[in-house]
C-alpha positions in Angstrom: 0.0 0.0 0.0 1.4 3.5 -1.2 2.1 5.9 1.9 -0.7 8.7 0.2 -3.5 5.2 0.8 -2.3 4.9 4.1 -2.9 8.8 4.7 -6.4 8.8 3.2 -7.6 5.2 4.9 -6.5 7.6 8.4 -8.5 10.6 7.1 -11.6 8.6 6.1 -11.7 6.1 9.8 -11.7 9.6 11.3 -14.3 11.2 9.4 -16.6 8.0 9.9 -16.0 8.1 13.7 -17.0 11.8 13.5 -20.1 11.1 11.6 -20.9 8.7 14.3 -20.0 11.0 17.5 -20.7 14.6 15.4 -21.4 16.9 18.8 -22.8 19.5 19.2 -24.6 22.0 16.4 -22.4 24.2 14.3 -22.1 28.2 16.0 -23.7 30.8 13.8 -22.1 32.9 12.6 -18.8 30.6 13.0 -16.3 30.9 15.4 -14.0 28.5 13.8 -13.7 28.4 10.2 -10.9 25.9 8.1 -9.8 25.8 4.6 -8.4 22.8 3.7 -6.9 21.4 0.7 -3.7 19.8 -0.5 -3.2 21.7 -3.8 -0.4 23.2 -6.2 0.8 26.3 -5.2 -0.8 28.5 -7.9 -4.0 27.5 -6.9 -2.8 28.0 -3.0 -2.1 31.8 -3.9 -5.5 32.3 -5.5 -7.5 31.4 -2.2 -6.3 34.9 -1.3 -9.7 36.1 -2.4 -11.5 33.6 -0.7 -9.4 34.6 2.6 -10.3 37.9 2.2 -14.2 37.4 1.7 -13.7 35.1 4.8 -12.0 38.0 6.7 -14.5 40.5 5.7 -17.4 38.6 6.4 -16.5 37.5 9.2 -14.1 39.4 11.4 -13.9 37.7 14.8 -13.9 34.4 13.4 -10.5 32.0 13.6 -9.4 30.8 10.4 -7.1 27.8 9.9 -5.8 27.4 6.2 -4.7 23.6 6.1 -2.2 23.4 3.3 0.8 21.3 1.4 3.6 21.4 4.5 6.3 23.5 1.7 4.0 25.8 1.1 3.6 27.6 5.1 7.1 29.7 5.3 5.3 32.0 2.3 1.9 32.1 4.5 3.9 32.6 7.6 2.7 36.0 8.7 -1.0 34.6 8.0 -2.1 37.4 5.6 -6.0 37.8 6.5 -5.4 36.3 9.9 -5.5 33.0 8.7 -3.1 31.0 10.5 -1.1 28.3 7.8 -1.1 24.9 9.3 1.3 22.3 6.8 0.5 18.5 6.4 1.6 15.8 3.8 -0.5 13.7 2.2 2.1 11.1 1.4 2.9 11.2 5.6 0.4 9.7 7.7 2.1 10.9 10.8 1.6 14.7 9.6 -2.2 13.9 10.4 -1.4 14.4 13.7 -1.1 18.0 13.7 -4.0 18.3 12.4 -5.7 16.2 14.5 -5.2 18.7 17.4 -7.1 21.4 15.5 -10.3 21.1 17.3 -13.3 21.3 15.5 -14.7 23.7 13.4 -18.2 25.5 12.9 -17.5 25.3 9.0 -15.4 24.3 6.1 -14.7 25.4 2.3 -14.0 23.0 0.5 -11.7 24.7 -2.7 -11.4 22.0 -5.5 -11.2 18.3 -5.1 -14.6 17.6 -3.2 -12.4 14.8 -1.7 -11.0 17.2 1.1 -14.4 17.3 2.1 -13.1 14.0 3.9 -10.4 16.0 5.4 -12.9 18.6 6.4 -15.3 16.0 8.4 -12.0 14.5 9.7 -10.5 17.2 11.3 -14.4 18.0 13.1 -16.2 20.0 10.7 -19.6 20.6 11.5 -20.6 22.6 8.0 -18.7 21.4 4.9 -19.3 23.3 1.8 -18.5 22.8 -1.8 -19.4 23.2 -5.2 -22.1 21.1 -6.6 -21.4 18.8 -10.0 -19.0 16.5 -8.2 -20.3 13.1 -9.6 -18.4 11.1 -7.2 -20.7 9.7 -5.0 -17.9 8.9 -2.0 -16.5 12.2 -2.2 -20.1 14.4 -1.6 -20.8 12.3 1.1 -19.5 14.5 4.2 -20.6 17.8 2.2 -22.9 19.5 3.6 -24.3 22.8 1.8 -23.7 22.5 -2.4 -23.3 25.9 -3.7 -23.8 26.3 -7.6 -20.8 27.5 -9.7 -21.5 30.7 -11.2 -23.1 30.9 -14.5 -20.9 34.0 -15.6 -17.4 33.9 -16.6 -14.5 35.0 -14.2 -10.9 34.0 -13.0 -10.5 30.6 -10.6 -9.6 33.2 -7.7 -13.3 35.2 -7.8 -14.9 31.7 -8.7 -13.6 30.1 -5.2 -14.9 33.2 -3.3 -17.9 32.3 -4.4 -18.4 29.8 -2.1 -18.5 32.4 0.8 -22.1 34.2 0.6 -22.1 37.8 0.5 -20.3 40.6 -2.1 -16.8 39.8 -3.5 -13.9 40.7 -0.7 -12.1 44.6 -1.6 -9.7 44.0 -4.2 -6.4 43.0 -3.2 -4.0 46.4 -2.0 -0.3 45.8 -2.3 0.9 44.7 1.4 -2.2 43.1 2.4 -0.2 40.0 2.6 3.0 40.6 4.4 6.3 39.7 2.9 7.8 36.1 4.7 11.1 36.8 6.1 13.7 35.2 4.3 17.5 33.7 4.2 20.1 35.8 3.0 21.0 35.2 -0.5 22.9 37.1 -3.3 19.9 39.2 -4.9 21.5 40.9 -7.8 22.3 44.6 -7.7 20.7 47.3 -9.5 17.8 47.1 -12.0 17.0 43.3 -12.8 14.2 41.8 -14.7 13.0 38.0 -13.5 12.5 35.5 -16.6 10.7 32.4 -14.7 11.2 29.6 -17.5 10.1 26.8 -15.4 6.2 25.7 -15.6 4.4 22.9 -13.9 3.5 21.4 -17.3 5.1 21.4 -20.5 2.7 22.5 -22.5 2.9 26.0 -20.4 6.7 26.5 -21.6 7.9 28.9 -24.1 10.5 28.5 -26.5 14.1 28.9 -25.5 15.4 30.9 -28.5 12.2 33.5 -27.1 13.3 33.6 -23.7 17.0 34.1 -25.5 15.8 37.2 -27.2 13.7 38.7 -24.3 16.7 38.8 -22.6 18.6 40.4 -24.4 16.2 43.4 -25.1 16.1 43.9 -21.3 19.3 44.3 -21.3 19.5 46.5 -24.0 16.7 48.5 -21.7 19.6 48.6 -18.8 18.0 45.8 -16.9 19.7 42.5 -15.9 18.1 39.6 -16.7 17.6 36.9 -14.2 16.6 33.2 -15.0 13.8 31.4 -12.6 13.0 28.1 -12.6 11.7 26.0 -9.6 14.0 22.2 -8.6 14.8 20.1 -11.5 14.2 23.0 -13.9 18.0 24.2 -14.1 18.1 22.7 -17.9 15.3 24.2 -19.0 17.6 27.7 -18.4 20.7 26.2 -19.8 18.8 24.9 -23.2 18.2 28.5 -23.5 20.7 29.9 -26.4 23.6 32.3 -23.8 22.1 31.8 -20.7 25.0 31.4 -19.2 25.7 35.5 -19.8 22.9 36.0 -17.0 22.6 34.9 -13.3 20.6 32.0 -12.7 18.4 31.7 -9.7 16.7 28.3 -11.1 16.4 25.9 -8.1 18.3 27.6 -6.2 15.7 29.7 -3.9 13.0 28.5 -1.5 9.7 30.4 -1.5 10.5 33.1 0.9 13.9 34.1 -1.6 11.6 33.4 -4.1 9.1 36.3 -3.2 12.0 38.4 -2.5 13.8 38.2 -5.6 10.3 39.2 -7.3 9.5 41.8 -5.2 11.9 44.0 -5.7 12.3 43.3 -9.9 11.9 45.7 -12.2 9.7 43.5 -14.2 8.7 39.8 -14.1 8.1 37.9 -17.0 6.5 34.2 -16.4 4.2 31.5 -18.3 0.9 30.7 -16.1 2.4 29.1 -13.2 2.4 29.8 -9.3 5.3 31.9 -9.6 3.1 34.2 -11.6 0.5 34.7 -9.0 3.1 35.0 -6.3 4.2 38.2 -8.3 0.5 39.5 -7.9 1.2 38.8 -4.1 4.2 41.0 -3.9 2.4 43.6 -6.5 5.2 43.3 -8.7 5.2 44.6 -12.8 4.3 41.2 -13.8 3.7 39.9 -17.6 2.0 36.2 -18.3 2.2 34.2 -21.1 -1.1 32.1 -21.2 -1.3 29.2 -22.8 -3.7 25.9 -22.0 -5.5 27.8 -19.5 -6.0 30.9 -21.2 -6.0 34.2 -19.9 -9.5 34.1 -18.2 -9.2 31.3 -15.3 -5.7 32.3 -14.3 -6.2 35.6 -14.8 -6.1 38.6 -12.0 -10.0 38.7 -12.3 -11.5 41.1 -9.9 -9.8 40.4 -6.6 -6.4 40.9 -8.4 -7.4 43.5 -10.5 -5.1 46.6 -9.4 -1.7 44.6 -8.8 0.5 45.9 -12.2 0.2 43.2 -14.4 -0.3 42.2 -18.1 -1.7 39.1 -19.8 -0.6 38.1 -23.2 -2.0 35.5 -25.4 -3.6 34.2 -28.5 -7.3 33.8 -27.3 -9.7 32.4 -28.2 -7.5 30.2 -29.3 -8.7 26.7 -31.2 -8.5 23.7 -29.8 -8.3 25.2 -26.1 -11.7 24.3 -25.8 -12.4 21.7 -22.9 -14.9 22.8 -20.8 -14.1 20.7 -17.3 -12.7 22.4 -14.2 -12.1 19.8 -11.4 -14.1 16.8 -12.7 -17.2 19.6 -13.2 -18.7 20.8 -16.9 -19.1 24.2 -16.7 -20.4 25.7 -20.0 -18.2 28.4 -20.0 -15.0 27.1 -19.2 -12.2 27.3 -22.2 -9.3 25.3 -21.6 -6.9 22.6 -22.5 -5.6 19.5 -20.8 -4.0 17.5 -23.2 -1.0 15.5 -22.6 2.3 15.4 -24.8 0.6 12.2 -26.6 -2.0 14.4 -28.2 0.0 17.7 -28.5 3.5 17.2 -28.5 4.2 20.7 -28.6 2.0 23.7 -26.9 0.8 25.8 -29.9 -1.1 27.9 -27.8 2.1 29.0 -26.2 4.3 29.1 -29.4 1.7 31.5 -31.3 2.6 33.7 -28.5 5.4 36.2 -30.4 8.4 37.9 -28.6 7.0 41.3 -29.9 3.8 41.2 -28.1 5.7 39.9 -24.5 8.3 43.7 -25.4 4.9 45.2 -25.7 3.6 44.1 -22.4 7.1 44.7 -20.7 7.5 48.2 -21.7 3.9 49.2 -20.9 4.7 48.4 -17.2 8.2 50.1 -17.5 7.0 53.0 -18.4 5.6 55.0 -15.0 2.1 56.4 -15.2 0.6 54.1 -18.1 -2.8 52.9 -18.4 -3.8 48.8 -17.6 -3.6 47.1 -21.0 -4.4 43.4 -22.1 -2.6 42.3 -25.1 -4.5 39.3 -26.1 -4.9 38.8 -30.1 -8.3 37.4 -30.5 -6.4 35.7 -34.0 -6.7 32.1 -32.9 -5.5 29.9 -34.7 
């Protein structure tokens, strides 16, 4: 048995003893209020809005965010009051910690209806989620369904949804404090951040692009830095004279991380968590959307005034699947292909180095106007 089986078989015993013994009735408004989840980082980032609604909503109340263990040094200073709490789901004995929680007047349940398990595990009296999960097992411990919205908008309004009420104020640079971090050699002057690395490959960019961005920053008088998160280090040296520039790739945790973004001039990433954590630190921050597209990653409302641009080709042809977490929703335009039926990302390739300049020098320049460069020439 696989050490993540062993982890869930602990999670659902609990739950079912819970279900059993459930005490007493859940405290309106709550008191105690958990957010629990095991997912990428990107998607970690984007609960910010939900956080906020939470916050705003409901201002007395205790808020636990239950997260991947790597991902707490970058909540550390528990932006919204929400106090990080880490577990792995390949380590039973992290289950402990969150055994000691205590129990909770309600939970959201994020993405994977599956954590709703979690939720009733840890002593959740109200477990909400969205409805559409066909999965019989996982709506079980759920416990309010609330309908995804019929409208279009970016995953991190969609997930506020599940809080009633009016969306949380959009996000204010320093609402989430900056985690403390080890020293590390951040480079001197004026530097740009080129983040290369991407959780799928089919969100990469092609090298000789990066290559050329590059060298037009430096032509700007910035330095270019390469990004790229463990294991991603040969993505930056496949890149034609990499070697001329400084290389951060795998060589930062996420505190360093956020630091080294911060304080850029200009950060230029594909849609991936580092793109999101440069909304965070309201950094100039250009995104390359590709399989996604521009709408579900996007800032949306909640992310609206950080300085950012979006570029891509959209719509774009065959991004055109209309499933978000196991859930149709009709308005959903997106692509989740493997390399077996698209070898390479043409969604990402259509995207030219002129319109990722254009995007970079509208943020260098001070004063101008928010601008979306997204060619509606799909292919």
């Amino acid at each position: 048995m696989s050490s993540r089986s062993r982890t869930w078989l602990a999670i659902y015993a609990r739950a079912l003893c819970n279900r059993i013994s459930p005490g007493g009735p859940a405290a309106a408004p709550p008191r105690r209020i958990l957010v629990p989840h095991h997912s990428l980082l990107g998607d970690t980032v984007m609960l910010a809005a939900c956080l906020a609604k939470l916050r705003e909503r409901y201002p007395a109340a205790e808020i636990v965010h239950v997260m991947p263990r790597a991902f707490v040094p970058l909540f550390a200073h528990a932006p919204w009051g929400a106090q990080p709490v880490g577990w792995d789901a390949r380590d039973a004995g992290s289950l402990d910690t969150l055994w000691r929680l205590g129990t909770f007047d309600l939970a959201i349940i994020n993405g994977d209806t599956r954590f709703s398990w979690l939720a009733a595990a840890i002593g959740s009296r109200r477990i909400v989620a969205f409805e559409g999960e066909r999965s019989a097992y996982k709506r079980l411990p759920v416990t309010d369904f609330v309908p995804i919205p019929a409208e279009p908008m970016a995953w991190s309004d969609l997930v506020a949804t599940l809080v009633p009420g009016p969306p949380a104020r959009p996000y204010a640079r320093g609402q989430w404090p900056a985690p403390e971090c080890r020293p590390y050699r951040r480079p001197p002057g004026r530097y740009a951040v080129l983040h290369v690395g991407a959780s799928t490959l089919h969100k990469t960019w092609p090298g000789e692009r990066w290559a050329a961005i590059a060298q037009a920053l430096a032509a700007r008088g910035l330095t270019p830095c390469w990004s790229g998160g463990p294991g991603e280090e040969r993505l930056v040296e496949a890149i034609p004279g990499s070697a001329a520039w400084p290389s951060f790739a795998g060589k930062l945790d996420l505190p360093q991380l956020w630091d080294l973004v911060a304080h850029a001039a200009v950060l230029v990433t594909g849609d991936t968590s580092v793109a999101h954590i440069g909304r965070a630190a309201f950094a100039p921050t250009v995104v390359l959307y590709g399989p996604s597209g521009p709408l579900l990653g996007g800032p949306g409302r909640f992310w609206a005034d950080c300085p950012s641009r979006d570029v891509a080709i959209d719509p774009f042809a065959c991004r055109d699947q209309d499933t978000l977490f196991k859930r149709r929703v009709p308005w959903v335009r997106r692509c989740s292909r493997g390399v077996a039926e698209c070898p390479a990302p043409r969604c990402m390739h259509a995207i030219t180095g002129d319109m990722v300049l254009a995007a970079v020098d509208s943020l260098l320049k001070k004063g101008s106007d928010p601008i979306c460069l997204v060619s509606d020439t799909g292919l």
